[in-house]
Structures are given as C-alpha cells and as structure tokens.
TIGUKE-119887 format. One record per residue (C-alpha): x, z, y; residue number from 0; residue in one letter. Coordinates in Angstrom, 2 decimals, decimal comma. Layout:
<pts>
X/Z/Y/NUM/A $
...
</pts>
This chain:
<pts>
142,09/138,34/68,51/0/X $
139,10/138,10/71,30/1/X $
135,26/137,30/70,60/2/X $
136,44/133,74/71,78/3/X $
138,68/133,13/68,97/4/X $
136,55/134,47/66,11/5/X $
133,54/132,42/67,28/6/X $
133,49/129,74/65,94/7/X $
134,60/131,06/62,46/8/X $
131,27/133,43/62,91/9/X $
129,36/130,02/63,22/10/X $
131,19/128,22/60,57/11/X $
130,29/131,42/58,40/12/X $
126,93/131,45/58,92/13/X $
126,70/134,67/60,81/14/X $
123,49/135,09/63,00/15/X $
124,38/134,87/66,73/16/X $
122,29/136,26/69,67/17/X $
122,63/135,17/73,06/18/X $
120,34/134,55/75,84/19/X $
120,69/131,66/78,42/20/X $
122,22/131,87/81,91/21/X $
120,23/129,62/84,95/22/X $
121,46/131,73/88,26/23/X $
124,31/130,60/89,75/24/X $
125,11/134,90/89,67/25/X $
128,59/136,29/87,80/26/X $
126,95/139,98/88,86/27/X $
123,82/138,77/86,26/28/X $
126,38/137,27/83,43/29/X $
128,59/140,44/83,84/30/X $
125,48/142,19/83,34/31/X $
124,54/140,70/80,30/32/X $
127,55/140,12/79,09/33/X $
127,44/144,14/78,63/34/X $
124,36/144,34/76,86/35/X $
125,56/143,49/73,31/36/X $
124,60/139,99/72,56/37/X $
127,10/137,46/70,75/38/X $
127,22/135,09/72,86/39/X $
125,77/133,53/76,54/40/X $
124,22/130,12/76,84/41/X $
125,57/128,72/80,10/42/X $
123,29/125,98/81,16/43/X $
124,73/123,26/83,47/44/X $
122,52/120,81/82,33/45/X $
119,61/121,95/84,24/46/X $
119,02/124,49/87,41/47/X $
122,14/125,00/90,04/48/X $
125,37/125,55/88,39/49/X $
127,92/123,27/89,25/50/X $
131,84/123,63/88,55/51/X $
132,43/126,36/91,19/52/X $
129,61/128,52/90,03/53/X $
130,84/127,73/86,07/54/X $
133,77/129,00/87,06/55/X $
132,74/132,34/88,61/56/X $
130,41/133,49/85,72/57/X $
133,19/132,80/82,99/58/X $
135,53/135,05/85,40/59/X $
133,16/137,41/85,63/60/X $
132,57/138,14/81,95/61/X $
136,60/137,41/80,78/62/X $
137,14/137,76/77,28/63/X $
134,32/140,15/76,62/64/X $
131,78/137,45/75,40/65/X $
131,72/133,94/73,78/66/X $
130,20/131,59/76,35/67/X $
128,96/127,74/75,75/68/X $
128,81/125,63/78,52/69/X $
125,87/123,08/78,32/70/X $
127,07/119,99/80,23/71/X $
125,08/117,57/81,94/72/X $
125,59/114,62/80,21/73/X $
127,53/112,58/76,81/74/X $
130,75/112,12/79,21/75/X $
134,51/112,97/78,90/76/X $
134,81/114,73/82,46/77/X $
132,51/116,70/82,56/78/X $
133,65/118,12/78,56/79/X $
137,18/118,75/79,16/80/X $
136,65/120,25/83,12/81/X $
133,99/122,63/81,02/82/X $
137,02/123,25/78,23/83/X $
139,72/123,57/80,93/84/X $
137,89/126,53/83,03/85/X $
137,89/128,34/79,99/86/X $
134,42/128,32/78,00/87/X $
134,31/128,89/74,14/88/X $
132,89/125,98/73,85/89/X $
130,72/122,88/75,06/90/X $
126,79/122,18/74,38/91/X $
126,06/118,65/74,83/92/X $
122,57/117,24/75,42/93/X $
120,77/113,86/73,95/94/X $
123,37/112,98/71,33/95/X $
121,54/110,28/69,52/96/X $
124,21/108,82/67,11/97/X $
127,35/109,83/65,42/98/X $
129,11/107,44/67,38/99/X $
128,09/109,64/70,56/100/X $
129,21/112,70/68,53/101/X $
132,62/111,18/67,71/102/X $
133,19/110,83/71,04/103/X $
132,03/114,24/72,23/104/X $
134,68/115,56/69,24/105/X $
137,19/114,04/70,27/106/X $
137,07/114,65/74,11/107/X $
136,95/117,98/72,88/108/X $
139,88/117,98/71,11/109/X $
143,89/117,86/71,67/110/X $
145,81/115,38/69,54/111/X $
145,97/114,44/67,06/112/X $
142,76/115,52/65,94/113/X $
141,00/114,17/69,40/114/X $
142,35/112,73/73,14/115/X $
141,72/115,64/75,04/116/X $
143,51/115,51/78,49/117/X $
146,48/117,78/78,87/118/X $
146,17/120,17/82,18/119/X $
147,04/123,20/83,35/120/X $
143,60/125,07/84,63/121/X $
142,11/128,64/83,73/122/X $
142,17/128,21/79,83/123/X $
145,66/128,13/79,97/124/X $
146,70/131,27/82,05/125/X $
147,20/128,82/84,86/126/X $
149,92/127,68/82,80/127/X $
151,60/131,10/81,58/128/X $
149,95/130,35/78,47/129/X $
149,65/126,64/78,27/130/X $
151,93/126,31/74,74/131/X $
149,69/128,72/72,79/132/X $
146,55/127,96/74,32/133/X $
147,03/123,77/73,19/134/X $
148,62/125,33/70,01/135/X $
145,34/127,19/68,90/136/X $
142,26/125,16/71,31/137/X $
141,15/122,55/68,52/138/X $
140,88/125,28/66,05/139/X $
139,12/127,82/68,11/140/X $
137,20/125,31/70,39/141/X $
133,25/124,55/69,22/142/X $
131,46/122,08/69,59/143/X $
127,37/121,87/69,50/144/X $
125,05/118,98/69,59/145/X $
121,88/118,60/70,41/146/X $
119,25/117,10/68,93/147/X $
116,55/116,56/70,77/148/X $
114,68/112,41/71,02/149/X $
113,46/110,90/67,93/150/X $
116,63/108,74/67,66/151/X $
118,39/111,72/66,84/152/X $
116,67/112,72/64,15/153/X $
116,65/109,47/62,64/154/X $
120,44/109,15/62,62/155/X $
121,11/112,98/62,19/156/X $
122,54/112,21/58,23/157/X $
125,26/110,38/60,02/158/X $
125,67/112,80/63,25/159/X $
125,99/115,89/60,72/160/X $
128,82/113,96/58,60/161/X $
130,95/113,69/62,31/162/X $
134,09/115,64/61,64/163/X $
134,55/118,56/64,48/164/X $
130,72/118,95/64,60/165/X $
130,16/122,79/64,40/166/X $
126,47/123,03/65,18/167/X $
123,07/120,99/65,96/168/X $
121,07/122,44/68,66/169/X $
117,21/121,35/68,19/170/X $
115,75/120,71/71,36/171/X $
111,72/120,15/70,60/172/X $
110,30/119,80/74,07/173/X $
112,63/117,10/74,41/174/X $
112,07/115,71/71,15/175/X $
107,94/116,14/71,20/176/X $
108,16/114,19/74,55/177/X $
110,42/111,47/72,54/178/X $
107,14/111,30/70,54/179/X $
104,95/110,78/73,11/180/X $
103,48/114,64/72,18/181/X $
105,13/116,44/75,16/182/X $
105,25/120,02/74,47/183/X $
102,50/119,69/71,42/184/X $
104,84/121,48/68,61/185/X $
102,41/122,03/65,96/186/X $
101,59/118,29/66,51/187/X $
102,00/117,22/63,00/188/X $
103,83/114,75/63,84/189/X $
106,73/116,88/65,77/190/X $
106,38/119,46/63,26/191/X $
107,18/116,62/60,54/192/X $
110,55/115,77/62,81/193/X $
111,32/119,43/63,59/194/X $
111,45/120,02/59,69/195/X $
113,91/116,22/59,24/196/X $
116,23/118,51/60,96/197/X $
115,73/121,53/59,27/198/X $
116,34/119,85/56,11/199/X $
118,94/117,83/57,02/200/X $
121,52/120,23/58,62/201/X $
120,93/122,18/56,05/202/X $
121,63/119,88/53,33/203/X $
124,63/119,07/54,92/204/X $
125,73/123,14/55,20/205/X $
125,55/122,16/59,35/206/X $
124,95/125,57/61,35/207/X $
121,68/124,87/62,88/208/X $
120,58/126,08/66,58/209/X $
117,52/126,88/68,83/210/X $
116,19/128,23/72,19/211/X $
113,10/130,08/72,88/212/X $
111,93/131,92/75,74/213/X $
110,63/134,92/73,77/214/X $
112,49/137,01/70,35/215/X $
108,54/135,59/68,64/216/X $
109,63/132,35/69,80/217/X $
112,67/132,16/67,96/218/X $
112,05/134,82/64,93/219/X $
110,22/131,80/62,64/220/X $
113,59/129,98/62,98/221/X $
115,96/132,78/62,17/222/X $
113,37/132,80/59,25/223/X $
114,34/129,28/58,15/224/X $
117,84/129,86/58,06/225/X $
118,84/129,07/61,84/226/X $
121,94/130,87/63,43/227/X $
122,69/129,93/66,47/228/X $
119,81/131,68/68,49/229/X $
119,12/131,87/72,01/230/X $
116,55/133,66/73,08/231/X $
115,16/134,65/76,52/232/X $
116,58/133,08/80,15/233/X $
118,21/135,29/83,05/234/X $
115,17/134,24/85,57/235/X $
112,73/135,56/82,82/236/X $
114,05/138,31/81,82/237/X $
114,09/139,58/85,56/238/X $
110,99/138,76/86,22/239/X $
109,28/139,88/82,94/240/X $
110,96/143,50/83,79/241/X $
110,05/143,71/87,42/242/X $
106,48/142,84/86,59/243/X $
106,13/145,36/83,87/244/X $
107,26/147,91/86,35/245/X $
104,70/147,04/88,82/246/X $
102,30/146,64/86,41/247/X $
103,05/150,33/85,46/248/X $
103,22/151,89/88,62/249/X $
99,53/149,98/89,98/250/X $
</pts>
C-alpha cells in the first residue's frame, strides 16, 4: 500500500496531516519537499501559474512518495477528472456554496456507480497497464475536499456536510471575511461568529475539518480546535523567509 492509498483513511480517521502548499510551477521544489517529511502537499491550481502541464510535472516528480491534492480552479467536471486522471490523491475545490454543488463535485469524482466519472486511460492508470485495478480501487481511495469559504457556504454547510463522498471542508476566511464585506478583518466579530458556524458544524457532523496559514502560529489555534487537515507555510515563502534569515545573519 502507498501514502496515496492510506490517505484518505488517515483523514477519515482523524489523524493530523501536515503539508505545506505548492505555487511554483517547479517539480525540483515539490521533490524537495516532498522529502522533508510532511503528509501531504497542497497543489494550488486555483491561483498563481500552474496549469495542466506543470500539474503534471510536480506529481511526476514526487511519485508515490507523498499524498498530493490538487486545488482546481473552479466547481467544473473537466477540470476534476483531468486533475484525477494525471494522478493526484485527490481534488480541492474552491467556492462550494451548496450541497447541490458538492453532489456534483462527488460525483465527477467518482466512477460508477457511486459517481459519472469519465473512463480514460492517462497517468493514474499506468498509461493503461493498470487501468482494471486503478478503476477497481479510485472511488475508495480518491478524496474529496470542499471549501468553504463565502457566507453562503456557511449558511448551507448542515446540508453540504450531509453530501455523501464529502471527506473534508476546507475553511477559507479571507474569502469568507471578504463575503462579509470585512476583507481580511478575522477577529471581526462578525467573521469570527461564521468561522466558529463551521467549526461547530463539521464537527457536529464528525466532517474532517481543514485550514491554511502562512505561518505553524497561524495554524496552531486550529489544530487546537480539533482541525486536521493543516497546511501550513507556501513554497515562495518558505524560500524567501530562509534566504532572508541568511542575509540577515551574515549583515
């Protein structure tokens, strides 16, 4: 059995997962990190550079050694299953407002019968030398994260956490504080009142809960509260912070 395959038991078990978010469209910088001991790597192709090619060339780069979630750019089917089909763990999808929208996500992410998942032969499957027990085991070891991250959300998250195939809710609350018309104010009561909806919520519901911060401070106060899923730190960051703490050292 890989890390790939035990994931998303891990998540389903409530283990606490590490990873840290990649932004450069580098496989030399995922290889690297991919060697440093964290759980898992955030793959963001929401925002920044990466496209399909440069997708592609980080999950080669890393193999099997590490989990990676691919953060699509939008609440579509083509852009899930091309994700799925190159080979990552699993998908993160942004702005998932209702449990209709997470229905669909599930089930673009799935094979039938449990989902409509289209049928190719692409990196995931060998390039087809192991297409039969890739499809056999996919829906089982394939996860799926939302995120929640606009007011909407929140308000329908009872509903979104009850989706079948949901394995985790991802808060976003930059996205969410600008929902509220408090952009980046997080101890705005007000956010902090909707930030603690989810909290509640997904954990009512026994729904593996998720969040990103820049810094390990950031994201300690949620590990705190029971979150899991934890990403912490980005590539571009992390080089920089190091590089200027060198030069700060050597002035």
């Amino acid at each position: 059995m890989t890390a790939s395959d035990s994931f998303r038991s891990r998540l389903a078990a409530g283990d606490k997962l590490i990873g840290t978010m990649l932004t450069l469209p580098s496989p030399s910088v995922a290889e690297i990190l991919a060697d440093v001991g964290f759980d898992w790597l955030f793959v963001d192709g929401e925002h920044g550079p990466l496209e399909v090619p440069e997708v592609l060339a980080i999950l080669q780069a890393v193999g099997d050694k590490i989990p990676c979630l691919v953060r699509v750019a939008e609440t579509a089917e083509a852009p899930i299953k091309r994700m799925l089909d190159l080979g990552a763990t699993g998908i993160i999808v942004p702005q998932v407002n209702t449990a209709e929208q997470a229905a669909d996500i599930v089930r673009w992410a799935r094979y039938s019968p449990l989902g409509s998942r289209g049928v190719g032969l692409a990196r995931a499957h060998g390039y087809g030398r192991k297409f039969k027990e890739y499809v056999e085991t996919a829906n089982e070891r394939t996860v799926v994260v939302v995120q929640c991250e606009h007011i909407d959300s929140v308000n329908n998250l009872e509903a979104i956490v009850r989706v079948p195939g949901v394995d985790a809710v991802l808060m976003g609350p930059y996205d969410l504080s600008a929902s509220l018309g408090k952009m980046g104010q997080l101890d705005d009561p007000t956010v902090v009142a909707a930030m603690n909806r989810i909290t509640t919520v997904c954990q009512a519901a026994n729904m593996p809960l998720g969040y990103f911060g820049v810094t390990a401070s950031a994201v300690q106060p949620l590990i705190d509260q029971g979150y899991t899923l934890i990403t912490s730190g980005v590539d571009t960051l992390l080089l920089g912070h190091a590089a200027g703490q060198m030069l700060k050292q050597l002035r």
